[in-house]
N, C-alpha and C positions, 0 to 999 in steps of 0.2 A: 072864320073864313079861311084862315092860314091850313087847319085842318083838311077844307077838302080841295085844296091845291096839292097839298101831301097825299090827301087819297087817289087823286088823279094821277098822280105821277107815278104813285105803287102801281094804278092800273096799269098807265103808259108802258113801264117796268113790264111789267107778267106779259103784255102783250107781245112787246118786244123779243123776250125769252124764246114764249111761244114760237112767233112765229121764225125769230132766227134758228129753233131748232129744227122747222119745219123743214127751213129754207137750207138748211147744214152750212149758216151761216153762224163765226165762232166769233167775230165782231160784233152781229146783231145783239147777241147773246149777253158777252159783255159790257155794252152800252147798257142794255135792258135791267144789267143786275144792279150793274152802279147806279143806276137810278134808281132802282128801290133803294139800295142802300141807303145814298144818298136823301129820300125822302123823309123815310123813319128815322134816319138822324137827325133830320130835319126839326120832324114833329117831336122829338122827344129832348130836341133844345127847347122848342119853343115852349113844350109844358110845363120843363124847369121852370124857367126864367120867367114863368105868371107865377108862380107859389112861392 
C-alpha cells in the first residue's frame, strides 16, 4: 500500500514539473521535483527496512 502512495506522488511530482514548465513557473517546478525526490526516497526506505 505504501508503494502506491509513492507512486502517486511521483505522478503528483511529473505533473507538477509539467505543468510549472508550461506555466514558466520556477516554483511549480521545484515543489514538483522534491516531491519525486522526496517519494523514491521514500519507497526505497521503506524497501530496506522489510528485508
Amino acid at each position: 500500500m505504501r508503494y502506491v502512495v509513492a507512486i502517486a506522488a511521483v505522478a503528483l511530482g511529473i505533473a507538477a514539473v509539467v505543468y510549472g514548465g508550461a506555466d514558466d513557473s520556477p516554483g511549480l517546478q521545484l515543489i514538483g521535483a522534491l516531491l519525486v525526490v522526496g517519494a523514491i526516497a521514500f519507497a526505497v526506505r521503506t524497501a530496506r527496512r522489510r528485508t
